[in-house]
PDB file with one MODEL, atoms N, CA, C and O in Angstrom:
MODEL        1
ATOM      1  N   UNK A   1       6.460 -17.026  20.441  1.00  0.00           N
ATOM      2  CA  UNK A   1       7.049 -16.080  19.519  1.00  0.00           C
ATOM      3  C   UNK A   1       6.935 -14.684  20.132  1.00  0.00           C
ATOM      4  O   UNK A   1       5.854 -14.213  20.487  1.00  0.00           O
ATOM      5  N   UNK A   2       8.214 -13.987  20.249  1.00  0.00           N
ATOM      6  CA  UNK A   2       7.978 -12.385  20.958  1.00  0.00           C
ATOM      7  C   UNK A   2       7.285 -11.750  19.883  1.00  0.00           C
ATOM      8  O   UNK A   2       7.115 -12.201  18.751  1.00  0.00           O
ATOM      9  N   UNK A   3       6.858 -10.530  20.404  1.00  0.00           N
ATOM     10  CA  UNK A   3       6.124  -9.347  19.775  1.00  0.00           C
ATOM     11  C   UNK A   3       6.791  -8.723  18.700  1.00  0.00           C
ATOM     12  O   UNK A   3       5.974  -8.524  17.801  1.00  0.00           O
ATOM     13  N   UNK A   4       7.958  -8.315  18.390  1.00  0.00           N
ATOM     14  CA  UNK A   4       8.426  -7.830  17.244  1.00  0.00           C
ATOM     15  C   UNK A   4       8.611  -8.776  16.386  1.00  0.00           C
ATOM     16  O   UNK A   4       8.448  -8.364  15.238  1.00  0.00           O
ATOM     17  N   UNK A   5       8.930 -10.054  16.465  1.00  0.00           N
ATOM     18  CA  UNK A   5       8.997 -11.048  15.207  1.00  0.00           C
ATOM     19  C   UNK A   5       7.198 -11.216  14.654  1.00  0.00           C
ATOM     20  O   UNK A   5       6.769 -11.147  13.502  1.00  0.00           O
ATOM     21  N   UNK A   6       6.577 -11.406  15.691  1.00  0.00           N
ATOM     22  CA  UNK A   6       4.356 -11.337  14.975  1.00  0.00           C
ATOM     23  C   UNK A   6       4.520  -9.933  14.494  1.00  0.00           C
ATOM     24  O   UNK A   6       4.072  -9.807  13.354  1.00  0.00           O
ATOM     25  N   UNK A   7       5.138  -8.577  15.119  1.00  0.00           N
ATOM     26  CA  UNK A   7       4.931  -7.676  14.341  1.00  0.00           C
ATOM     27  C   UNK A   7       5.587  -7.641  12.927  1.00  0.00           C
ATOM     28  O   UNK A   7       4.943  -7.251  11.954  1.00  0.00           O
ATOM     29  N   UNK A   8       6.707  -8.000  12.846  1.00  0.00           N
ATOM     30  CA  UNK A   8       7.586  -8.114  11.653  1.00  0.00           C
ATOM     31  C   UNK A   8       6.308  -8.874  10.649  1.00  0.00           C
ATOM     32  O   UNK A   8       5.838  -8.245   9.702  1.00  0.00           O
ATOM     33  N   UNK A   9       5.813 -10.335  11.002  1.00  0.00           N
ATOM     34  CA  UNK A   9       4.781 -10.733  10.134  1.00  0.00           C
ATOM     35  C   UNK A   9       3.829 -10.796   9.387  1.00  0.00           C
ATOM     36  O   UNK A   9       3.421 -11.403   8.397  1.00  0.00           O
ATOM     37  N   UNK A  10       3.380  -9.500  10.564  1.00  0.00           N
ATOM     38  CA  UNK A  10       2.005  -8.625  10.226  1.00  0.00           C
ATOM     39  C   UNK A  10       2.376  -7.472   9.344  1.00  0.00           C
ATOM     40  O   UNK A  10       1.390  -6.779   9.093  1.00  0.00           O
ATOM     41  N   UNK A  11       3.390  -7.085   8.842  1.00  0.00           N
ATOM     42  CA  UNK A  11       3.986  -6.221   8.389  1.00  0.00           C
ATOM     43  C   UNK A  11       4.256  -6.624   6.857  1.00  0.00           C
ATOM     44  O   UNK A  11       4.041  -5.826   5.945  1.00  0.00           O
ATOM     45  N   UNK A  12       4.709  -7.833   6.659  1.00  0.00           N
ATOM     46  CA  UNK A  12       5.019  -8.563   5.510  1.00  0.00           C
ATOM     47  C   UNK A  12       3.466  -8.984   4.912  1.00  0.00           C
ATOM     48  O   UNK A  12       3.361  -9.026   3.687  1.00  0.00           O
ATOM     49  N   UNK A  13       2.658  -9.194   5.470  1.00  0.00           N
ATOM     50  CA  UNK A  13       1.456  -9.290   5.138  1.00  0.00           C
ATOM     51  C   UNK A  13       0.470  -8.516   4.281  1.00  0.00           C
ATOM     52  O   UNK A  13      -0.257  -8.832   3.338  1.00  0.00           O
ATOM     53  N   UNK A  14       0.781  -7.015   5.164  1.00  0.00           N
ATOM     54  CA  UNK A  14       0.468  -6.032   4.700  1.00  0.00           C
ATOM     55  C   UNK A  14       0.774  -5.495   3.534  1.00  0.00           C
ATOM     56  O   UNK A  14       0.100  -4.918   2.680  1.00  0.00           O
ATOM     57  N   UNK A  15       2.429  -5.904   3.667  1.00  0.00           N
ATOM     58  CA  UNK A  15       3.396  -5.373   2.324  1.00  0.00           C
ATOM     59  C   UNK A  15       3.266  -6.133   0.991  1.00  0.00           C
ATOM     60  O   UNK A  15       3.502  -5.723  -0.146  1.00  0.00           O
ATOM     61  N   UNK A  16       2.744  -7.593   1.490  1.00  0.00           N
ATOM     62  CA  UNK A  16       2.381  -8.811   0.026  1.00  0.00           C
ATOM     63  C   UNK A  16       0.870  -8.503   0.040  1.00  0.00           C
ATOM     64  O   UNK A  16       0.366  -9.249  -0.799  1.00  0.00           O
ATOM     65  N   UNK A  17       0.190  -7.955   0.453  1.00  0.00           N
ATOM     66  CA  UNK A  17      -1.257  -7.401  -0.227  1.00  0.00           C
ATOM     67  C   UNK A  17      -0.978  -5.961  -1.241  1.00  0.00           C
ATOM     68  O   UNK A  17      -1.895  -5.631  -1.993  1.00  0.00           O
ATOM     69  N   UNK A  18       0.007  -5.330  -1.228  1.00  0.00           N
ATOM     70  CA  UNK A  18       0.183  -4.143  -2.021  1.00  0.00           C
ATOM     71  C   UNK A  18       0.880  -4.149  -2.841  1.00  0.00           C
ATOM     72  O   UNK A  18       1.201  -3.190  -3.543  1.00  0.00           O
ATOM     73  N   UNK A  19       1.423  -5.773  -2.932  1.00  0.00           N
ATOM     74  CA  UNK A  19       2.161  -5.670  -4.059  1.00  0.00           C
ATOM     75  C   UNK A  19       1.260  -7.011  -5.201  1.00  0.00           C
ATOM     76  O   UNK A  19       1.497  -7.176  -6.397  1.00  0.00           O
ATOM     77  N   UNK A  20       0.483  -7.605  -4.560  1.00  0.00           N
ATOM     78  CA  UNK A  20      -0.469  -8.160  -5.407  1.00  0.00           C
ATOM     79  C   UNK A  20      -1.654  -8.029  -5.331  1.00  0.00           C
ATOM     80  O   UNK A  20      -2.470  -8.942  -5.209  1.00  0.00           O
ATOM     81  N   UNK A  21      -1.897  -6.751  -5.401  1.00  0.00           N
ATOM     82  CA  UNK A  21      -3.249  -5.772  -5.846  1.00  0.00           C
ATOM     83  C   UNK A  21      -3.386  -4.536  -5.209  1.00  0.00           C
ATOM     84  O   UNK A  21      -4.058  -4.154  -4.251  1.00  0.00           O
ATOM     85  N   UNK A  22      -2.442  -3.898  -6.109  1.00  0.00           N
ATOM     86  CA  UNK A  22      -1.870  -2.115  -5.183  1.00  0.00           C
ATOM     87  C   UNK A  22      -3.444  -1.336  -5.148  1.00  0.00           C
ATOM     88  O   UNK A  22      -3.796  -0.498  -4.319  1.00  0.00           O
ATOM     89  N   UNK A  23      -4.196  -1.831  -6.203  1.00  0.00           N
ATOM     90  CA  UNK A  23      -5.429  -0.723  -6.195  1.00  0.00           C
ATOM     91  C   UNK A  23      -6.967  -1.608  -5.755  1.00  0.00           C
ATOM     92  O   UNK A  23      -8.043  -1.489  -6.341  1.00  0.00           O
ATOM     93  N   UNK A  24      -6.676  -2.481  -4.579  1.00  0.00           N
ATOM     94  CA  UNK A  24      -7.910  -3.219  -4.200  1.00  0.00           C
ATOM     95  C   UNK A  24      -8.249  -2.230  -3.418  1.00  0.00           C
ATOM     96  O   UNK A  24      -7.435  -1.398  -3.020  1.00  0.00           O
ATOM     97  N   UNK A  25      -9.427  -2.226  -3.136  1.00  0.00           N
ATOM     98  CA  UNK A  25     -10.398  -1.487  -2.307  1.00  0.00           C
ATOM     99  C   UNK A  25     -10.806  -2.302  -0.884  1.00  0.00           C
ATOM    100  O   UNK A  25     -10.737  -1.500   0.048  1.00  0.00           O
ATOM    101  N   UNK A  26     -11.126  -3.370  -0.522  1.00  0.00           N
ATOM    102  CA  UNK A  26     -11.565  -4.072   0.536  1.00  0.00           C
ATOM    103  C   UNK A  26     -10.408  -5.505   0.817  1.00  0.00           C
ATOM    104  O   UNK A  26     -10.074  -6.461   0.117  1.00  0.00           O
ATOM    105  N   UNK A  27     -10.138  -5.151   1.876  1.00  0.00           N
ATOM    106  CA  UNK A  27      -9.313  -6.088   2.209  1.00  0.00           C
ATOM    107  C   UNK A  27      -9.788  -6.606   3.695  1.00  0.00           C
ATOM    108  O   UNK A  27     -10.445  -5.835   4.395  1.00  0.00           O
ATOM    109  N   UNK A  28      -9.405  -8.099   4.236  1.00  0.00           N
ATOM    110  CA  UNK A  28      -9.871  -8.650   5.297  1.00  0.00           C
ATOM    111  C   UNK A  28      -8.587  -9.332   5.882  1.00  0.00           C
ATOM    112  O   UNK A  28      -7.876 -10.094   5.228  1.00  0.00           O
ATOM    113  N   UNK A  29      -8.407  -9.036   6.960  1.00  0.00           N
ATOM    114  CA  UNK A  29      -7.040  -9.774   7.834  1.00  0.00           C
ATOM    115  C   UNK A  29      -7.296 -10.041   9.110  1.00  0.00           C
ATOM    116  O   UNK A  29      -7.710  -9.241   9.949  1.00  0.00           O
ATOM    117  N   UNK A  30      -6.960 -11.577   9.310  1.00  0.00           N
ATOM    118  CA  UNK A  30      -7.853 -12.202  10.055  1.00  0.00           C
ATOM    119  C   UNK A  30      -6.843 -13.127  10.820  1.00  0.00           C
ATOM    120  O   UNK A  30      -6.188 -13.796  10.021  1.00  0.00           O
ATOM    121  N   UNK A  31      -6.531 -13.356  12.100  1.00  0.00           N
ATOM    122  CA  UNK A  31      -6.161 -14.698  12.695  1.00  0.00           C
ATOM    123  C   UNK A  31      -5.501 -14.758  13.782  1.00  0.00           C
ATOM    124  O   UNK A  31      -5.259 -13.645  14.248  1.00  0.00           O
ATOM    125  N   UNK A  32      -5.011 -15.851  14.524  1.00  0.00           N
ATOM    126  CA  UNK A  32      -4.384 -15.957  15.701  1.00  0.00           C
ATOM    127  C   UNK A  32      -3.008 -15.117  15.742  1.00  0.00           C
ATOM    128  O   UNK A  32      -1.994 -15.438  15.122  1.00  0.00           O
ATOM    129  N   UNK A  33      -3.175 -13.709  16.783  1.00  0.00           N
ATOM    130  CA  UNK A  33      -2.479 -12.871  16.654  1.00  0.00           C
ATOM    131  C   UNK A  33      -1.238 -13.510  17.915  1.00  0.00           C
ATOM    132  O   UNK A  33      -0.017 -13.363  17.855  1.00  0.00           O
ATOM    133  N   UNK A  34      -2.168 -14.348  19.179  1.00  0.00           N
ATOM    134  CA  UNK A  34      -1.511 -14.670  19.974  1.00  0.00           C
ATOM    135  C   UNK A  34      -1.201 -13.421  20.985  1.00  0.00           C
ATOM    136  O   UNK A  34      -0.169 -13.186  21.613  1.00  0.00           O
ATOM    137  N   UNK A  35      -2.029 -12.936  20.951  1.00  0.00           N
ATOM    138  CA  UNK A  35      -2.076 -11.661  21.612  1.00  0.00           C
ATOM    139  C   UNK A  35      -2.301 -11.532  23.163  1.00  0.00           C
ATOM    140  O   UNK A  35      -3.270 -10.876  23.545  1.00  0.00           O
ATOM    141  N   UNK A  36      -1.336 -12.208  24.217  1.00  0.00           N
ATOM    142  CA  UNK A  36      -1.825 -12.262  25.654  1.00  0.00           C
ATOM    143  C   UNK A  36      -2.148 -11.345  26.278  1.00  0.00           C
ATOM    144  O   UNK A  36      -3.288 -11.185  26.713  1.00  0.00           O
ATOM    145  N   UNK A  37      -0.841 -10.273  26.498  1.00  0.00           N
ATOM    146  CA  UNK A  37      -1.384  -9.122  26.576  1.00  0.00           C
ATOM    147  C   UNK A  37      -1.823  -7.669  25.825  1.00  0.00           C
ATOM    148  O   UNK A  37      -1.523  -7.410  24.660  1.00  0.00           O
ATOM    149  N   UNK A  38      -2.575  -6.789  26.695  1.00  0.00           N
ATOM    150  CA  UNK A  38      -3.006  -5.355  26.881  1.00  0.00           C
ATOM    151  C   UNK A  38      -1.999  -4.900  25.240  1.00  0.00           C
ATOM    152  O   UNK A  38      -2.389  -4.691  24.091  1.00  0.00           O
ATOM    153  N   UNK A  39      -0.457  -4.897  25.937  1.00  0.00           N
ATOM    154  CA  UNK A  39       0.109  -4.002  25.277  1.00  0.00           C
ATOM    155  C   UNK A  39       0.455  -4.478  23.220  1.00  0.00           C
ATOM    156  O   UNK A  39       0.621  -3.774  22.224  1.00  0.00           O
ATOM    157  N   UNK A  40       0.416  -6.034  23.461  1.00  0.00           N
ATOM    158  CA  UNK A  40       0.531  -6.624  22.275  1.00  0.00           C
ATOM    159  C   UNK A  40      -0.489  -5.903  21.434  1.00  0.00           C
ATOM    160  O   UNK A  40      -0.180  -5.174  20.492  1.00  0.00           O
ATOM    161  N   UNK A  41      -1.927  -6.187  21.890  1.00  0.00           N
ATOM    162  CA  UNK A  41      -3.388  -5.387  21.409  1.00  0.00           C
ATOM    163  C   UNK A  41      -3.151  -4.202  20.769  1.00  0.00           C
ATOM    164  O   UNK A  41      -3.543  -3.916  19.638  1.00  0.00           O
ATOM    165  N   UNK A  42      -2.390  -3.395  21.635  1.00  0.00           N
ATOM    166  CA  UNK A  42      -1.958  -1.846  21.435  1.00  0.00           C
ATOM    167  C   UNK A  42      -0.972  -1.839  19.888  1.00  0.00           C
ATOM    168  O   UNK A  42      -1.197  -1.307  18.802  1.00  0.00           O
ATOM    169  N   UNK A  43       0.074  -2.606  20.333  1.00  0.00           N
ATOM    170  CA  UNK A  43       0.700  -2.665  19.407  1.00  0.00           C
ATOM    171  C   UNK A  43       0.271  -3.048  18.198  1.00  0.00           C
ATOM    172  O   UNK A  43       1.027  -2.516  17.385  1.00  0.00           O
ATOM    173  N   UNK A  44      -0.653  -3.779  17.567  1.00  0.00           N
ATOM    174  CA  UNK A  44      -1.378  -4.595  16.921  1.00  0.00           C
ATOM    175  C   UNK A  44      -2.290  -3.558  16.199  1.00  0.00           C
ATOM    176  O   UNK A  44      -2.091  -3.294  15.014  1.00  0.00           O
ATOM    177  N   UNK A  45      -3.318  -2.955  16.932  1.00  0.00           N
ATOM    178  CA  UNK A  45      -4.013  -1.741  17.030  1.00  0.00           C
ATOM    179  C   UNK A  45      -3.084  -0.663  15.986  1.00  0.00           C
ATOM    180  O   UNK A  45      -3.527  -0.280  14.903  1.00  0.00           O
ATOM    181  N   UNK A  46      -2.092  -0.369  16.382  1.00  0.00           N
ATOM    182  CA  UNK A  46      -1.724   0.906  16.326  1.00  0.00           C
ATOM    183  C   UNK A  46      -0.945   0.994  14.992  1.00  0.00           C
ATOM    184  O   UNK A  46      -0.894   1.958  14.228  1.00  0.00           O
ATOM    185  N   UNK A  47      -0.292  -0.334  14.858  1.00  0.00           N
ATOM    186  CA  UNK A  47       0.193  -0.834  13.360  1.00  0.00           C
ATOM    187  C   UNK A  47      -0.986  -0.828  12.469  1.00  0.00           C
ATOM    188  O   UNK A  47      -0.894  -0.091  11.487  1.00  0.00           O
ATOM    189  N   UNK A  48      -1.946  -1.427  12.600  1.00  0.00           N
ATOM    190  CA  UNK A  48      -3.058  -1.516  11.474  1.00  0.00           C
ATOM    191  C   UNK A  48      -4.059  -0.222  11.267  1.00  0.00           C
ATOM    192  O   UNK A  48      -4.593   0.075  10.199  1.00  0.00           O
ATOM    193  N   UNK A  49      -4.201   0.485  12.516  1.00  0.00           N
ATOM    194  CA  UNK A  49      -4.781   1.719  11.831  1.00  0.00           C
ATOM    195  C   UNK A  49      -3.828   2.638  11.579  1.00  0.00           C
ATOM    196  O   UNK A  49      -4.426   3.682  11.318  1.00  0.00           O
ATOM    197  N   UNK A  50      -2.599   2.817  11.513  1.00  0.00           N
ATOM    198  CA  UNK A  50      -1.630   3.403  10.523  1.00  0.00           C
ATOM    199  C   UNK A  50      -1.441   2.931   8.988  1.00  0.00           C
ATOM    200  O   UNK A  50      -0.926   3.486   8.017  1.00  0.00           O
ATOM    201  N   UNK A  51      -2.035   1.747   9.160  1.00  0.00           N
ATOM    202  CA  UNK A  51      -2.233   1.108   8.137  1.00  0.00           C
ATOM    203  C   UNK A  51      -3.320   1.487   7.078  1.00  0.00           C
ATOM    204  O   UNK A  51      -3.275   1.249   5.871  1.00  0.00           O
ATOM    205  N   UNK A  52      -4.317   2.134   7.786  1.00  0.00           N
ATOM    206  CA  UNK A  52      -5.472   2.344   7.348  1.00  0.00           C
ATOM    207  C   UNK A  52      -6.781   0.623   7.613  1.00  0.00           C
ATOM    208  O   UNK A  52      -7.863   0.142   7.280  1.00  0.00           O
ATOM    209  N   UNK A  53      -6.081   0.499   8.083  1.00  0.00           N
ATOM    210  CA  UNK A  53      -7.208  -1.061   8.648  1.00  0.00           C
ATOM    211  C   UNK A  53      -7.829  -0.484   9.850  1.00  0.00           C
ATOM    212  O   UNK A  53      -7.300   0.397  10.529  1.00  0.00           O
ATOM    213  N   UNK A  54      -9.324  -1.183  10.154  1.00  0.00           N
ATOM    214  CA  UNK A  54      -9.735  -0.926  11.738  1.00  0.00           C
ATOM    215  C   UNK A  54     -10.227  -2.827  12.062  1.00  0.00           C
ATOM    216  O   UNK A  54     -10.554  -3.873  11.501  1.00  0.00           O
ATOM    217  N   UNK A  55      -9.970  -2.233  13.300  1.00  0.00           N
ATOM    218  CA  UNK A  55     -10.092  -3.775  14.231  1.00  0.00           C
ATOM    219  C   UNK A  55     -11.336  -3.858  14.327  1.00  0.00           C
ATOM    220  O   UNK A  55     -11.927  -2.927  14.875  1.00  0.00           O
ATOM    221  N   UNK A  56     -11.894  -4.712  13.947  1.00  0.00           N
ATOM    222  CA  UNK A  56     -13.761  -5.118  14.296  1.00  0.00           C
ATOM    223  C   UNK A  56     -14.144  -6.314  14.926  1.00  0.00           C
ATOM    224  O   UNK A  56     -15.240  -6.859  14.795  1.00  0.00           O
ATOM    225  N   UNK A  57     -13.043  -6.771  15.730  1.00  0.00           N
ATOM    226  CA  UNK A  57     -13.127  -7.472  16.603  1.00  0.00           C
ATOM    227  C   UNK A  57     -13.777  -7.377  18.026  1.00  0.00           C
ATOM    228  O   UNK A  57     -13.266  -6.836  19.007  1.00  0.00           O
ATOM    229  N   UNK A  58     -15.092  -8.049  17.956  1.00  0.00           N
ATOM    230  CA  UNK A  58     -15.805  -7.446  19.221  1.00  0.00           C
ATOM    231  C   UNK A  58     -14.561  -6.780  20.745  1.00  0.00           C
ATOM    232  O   UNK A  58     -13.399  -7.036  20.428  1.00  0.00           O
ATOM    233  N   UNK A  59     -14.625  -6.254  21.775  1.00  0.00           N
ATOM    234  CA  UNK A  59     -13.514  -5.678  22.690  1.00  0.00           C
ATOM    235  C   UNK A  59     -14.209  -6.549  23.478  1.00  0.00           C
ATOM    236  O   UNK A  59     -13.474  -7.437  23.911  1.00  0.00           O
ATOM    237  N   UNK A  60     -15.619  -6.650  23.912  1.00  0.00           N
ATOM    238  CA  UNK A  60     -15.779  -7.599  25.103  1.00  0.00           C
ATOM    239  C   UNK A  60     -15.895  -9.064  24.730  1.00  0.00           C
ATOM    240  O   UNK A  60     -16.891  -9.643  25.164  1.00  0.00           O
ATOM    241  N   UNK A  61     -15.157  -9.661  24.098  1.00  0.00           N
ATOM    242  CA  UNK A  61     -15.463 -11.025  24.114  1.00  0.00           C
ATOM    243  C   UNK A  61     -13.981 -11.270  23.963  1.00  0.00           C
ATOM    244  O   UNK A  61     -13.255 -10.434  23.426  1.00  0.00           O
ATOM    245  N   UNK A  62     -13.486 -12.533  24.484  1.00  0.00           N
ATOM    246  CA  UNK A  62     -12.144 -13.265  24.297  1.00  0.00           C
ATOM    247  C   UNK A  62     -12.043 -14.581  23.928  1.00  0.00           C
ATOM    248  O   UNK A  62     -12.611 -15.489  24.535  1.00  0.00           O
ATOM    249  N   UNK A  63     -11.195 -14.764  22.751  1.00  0.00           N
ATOM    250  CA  UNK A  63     -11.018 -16.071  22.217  1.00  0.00           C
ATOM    251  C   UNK A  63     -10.380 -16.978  22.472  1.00  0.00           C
ATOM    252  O   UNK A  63     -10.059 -17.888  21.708  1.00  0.00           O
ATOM    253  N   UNK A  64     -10.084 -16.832  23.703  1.00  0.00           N
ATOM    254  CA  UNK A  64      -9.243 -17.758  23.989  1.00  0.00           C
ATOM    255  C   UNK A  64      -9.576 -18.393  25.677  1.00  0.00           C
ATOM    256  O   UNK A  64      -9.930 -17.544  26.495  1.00  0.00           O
ATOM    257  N   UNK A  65      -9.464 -19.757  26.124  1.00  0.00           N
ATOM    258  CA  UNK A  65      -9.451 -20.315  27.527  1.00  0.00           C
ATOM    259  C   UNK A  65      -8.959 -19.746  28.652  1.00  0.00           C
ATOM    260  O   UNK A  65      -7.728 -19.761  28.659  1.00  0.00           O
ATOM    261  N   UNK A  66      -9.515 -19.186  29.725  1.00  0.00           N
ATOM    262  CA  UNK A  66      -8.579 -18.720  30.361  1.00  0.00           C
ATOM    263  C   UNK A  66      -7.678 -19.330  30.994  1.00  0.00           C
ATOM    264  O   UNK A  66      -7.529 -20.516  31.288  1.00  0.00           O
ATOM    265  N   UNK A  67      -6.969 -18.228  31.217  1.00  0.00           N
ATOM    266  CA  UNK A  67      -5.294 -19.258  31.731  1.00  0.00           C
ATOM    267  C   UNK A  67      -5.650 -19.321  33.545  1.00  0.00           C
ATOM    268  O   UNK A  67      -5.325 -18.418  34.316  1.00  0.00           O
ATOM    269  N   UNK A  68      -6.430 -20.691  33.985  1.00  0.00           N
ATOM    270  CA  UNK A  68      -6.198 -20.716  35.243  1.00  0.00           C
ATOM    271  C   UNK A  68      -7.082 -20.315  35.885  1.00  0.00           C
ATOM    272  O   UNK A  68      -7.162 -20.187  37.107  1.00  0.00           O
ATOM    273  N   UNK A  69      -8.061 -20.012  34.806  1.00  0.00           N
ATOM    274  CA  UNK A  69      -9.296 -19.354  35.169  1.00  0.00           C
ATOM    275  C   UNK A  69      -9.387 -17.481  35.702  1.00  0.00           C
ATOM    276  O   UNK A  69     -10.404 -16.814  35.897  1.00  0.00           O
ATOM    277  N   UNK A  70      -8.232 -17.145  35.790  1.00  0.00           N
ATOM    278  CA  UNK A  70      -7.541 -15.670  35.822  1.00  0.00           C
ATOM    279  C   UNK A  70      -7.973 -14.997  34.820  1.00  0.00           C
ATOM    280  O   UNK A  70      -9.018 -14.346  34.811  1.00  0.00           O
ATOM    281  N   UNK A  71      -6.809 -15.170  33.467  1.00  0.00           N
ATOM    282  CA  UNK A  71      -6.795 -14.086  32.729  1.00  0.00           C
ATOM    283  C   UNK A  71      -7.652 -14.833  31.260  1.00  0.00           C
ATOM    284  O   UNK A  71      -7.546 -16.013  30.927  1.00  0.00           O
ATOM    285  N   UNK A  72      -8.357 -13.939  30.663  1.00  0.00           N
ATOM    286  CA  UNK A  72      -9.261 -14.441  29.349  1.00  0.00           C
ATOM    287  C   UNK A  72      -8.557 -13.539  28.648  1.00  0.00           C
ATOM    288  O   UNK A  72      -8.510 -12.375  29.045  1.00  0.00           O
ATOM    289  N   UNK A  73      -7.969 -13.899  27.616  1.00  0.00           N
ATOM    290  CA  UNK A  73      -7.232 -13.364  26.558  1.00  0.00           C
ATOM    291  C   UNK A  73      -8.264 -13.562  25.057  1.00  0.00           C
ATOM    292  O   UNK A  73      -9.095 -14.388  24.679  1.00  0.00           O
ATOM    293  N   UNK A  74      -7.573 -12.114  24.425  1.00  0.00           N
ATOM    294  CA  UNK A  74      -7.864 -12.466  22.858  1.00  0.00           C
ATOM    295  C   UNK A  74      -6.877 -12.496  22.222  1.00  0.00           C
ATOM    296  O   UNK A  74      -6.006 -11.631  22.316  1.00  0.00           O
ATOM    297  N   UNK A  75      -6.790 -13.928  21.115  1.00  0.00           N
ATOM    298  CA  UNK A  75      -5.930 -14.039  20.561  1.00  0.00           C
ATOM    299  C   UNK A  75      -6.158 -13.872  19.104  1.00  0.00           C
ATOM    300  O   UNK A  75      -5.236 -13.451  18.406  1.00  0.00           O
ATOM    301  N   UNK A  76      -7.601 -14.242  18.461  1.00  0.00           N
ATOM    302  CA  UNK A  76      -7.873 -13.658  17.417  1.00  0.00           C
ATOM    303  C   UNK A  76      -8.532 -12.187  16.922  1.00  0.00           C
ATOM    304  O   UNK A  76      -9.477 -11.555  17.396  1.00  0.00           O
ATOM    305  N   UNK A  77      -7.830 -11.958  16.010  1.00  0.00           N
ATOM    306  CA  UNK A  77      -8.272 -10.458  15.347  1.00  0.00           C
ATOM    307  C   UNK A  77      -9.133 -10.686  13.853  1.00  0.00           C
ATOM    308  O   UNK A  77      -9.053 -11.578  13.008  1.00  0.00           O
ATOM    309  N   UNK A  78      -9.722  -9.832  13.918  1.00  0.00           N
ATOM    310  CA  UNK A  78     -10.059  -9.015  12.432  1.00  0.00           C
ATOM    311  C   UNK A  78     -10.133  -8.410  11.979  1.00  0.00           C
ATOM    312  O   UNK A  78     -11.331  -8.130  11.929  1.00  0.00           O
ATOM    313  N   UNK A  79      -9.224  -7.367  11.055  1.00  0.00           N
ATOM    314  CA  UNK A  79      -9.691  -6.083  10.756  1.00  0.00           C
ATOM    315  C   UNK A  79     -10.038  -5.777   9.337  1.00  0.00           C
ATOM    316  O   UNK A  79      -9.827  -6.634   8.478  1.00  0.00           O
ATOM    317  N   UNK A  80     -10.405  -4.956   9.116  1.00  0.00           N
ATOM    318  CA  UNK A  80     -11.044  -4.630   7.641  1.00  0.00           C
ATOM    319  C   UNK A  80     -10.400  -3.127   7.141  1.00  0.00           C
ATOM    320  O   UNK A  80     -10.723  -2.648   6.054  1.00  0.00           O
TER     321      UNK A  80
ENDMDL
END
């Protein structure tokens, strides 16, 4: 799946938490972002703390196998 259709998702997500509970205080969003690269992260990042979310997803650890033994990717997030 390209990057603007997961962003489009993450977006709808955001938008069905504010419309079924506009005045919650703590919210948790969590899961396989599929995030291979750097710039996805960024993108990901940069949507949710505009959002008012922060990522508390450890930075040095990766969830995912590496590909080939090369690259260690994170594919899961969490932010609060």
């Amino acid at each position: 799946m390209r990057l603007p259709k997961r962003t489009q998702q993450l977006e709808k997500v955001i938008d069905a938490i504010g419309e079924i509970e506009p005045d919650i205080d703590h919210v948790i969003i969590g899961g396989d972002f599929n995030s291979f690269f750097m710039k996805d992260k960024r993108v990901f990042n940069t949507l949710m703390d505009n959002e008012g979310y922060k990522n508390i997803t450890p930075d040095d650890e990766h969830t995912a196998t590496s590909v080939f033994g090369i690259i260690k990717s994170r594919l899961d997030y969490i932010y609060c």
